[in-house]
SEMARRO-784306 format. One record per residue (C-alpha): residue number from 0; x, y, z. Coordinates in nm, 2 decimals, padded with zeros to 4 digits. Layout:
<nodes>
<num NUM, x X, y Y, z Z> $
...
</nodes>
This chain:
<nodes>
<num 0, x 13.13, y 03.95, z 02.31> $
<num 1, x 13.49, y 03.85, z 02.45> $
<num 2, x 13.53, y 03.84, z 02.87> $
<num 3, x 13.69, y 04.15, z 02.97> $
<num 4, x 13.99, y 04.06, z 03.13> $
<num 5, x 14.05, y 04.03, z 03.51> $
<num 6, x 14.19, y 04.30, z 03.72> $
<num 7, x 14.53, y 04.19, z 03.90> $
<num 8, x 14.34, y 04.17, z 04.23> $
<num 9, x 14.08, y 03.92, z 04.06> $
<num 10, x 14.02, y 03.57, z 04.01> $
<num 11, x 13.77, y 03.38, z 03.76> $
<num 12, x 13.56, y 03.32, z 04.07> $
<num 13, x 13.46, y 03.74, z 04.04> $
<num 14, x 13.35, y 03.69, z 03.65> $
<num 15, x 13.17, y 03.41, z 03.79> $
<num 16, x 12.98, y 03.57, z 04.10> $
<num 17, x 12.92, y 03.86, z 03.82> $
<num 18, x 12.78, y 03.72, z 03.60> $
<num 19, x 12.54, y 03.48, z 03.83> $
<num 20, x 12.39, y 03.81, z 03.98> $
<num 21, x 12.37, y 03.95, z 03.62> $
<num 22, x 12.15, y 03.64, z 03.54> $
<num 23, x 12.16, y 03.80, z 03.16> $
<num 24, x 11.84, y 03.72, z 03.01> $
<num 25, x 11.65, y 03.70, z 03.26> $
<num 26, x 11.61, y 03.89, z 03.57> $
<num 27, x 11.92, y 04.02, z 03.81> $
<num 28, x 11.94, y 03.79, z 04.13> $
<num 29, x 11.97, y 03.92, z 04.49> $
<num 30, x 12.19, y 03.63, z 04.66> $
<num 31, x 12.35, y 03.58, z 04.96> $
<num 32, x 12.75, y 03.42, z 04.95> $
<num 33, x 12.59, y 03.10, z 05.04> $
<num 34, x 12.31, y 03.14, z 04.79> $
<num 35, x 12.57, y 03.25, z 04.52> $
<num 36, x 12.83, y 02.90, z 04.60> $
<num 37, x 12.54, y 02.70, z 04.56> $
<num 38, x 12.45, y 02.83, z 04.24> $
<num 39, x 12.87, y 02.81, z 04.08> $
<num 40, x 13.12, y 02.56, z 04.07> $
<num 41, x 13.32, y 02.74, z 04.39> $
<num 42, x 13.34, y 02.66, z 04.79> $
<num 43, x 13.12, y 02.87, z 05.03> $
<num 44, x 13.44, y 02.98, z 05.13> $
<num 45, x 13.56, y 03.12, z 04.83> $
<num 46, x 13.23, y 03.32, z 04.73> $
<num 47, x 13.26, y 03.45, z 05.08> $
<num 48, x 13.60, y 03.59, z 05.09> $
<num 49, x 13.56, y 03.71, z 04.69> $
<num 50, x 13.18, y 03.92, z 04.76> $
<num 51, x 13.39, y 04.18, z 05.00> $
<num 52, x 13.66, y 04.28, z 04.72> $
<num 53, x 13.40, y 04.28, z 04.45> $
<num 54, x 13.17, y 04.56, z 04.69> $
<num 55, x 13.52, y 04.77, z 04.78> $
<num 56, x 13.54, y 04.78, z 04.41> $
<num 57, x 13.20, y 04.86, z 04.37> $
<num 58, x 13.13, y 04.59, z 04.11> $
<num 59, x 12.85, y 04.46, z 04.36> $
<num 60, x 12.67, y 04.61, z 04.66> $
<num 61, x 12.42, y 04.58, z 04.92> $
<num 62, x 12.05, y 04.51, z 04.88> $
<num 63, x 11.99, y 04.40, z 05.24> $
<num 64, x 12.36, y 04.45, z 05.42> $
<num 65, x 12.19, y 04.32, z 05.74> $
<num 66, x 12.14, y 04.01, z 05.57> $
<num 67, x 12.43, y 04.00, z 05.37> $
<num 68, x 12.28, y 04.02, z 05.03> $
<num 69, x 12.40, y 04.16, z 04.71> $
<num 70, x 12.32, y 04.28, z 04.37> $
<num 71, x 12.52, y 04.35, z 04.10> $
<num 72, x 12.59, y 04.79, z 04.06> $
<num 73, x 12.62, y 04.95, z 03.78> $
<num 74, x 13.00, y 04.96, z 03.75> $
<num 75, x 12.98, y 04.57, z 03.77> $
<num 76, x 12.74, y 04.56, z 03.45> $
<num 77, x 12.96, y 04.82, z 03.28> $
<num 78, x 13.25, y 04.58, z 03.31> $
<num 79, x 13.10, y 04.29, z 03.21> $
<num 80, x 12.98, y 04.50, z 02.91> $
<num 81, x 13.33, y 04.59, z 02.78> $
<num 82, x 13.22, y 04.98, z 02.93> $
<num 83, x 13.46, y 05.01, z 03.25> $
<num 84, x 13.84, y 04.97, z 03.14> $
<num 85, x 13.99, y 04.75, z 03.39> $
<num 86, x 14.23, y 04.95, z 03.47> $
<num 87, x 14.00, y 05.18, z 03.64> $
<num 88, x 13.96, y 04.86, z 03.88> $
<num 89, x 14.31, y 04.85, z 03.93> $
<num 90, x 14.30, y 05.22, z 04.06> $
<num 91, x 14.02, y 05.22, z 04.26> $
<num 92, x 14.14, y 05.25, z 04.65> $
<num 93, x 13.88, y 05.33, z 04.91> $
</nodes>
């Protein structure tokens, strides 16, 4: 299945962070930003600054927000899938 493409607002580091908390094929991972860099090919710093825009999205939320971990939501997996147009990421505003 083709990558859907990125919303203007996105980078590859989003697909990326995606699909590491999809883990497809195995179970979905709950990481931290710092668990997530370690785990890609992108700084700390990047992850960091990219988890925020992917949760005001809602393509990723909180499992634990006190301790700043995430999961992927169920608008996240329906992009990945092909499911969400991404011009509906392009609208969102919250």
């Amino acid at each position: 299945m083709a990558n859907p493409r990125l919303a203007q607002w996105m980078t590859p580091v989003d697909r990326d962070i995606l699909e590491l908390l999809r883990n497809e094929g195995n179970g979905e991972l709950r990481l931290t930003p710092g668990l997530i860099a370690e785990n890609l090919d992108w700084g700390d710093q990047a992850v960091r600054e990219h988890t925020p825009l992917l949760r005001k999205h809602g393509l990723v939320e909180y499992v634990d927000e006190s301790r700043g971990v995430y999961q992927i939501s169920d608008r996240g997996r329906a992009w990945l899938r092909g499911d969400l147009p991404t011009e509906e990421l392009e609208e969102r505003e919250e």
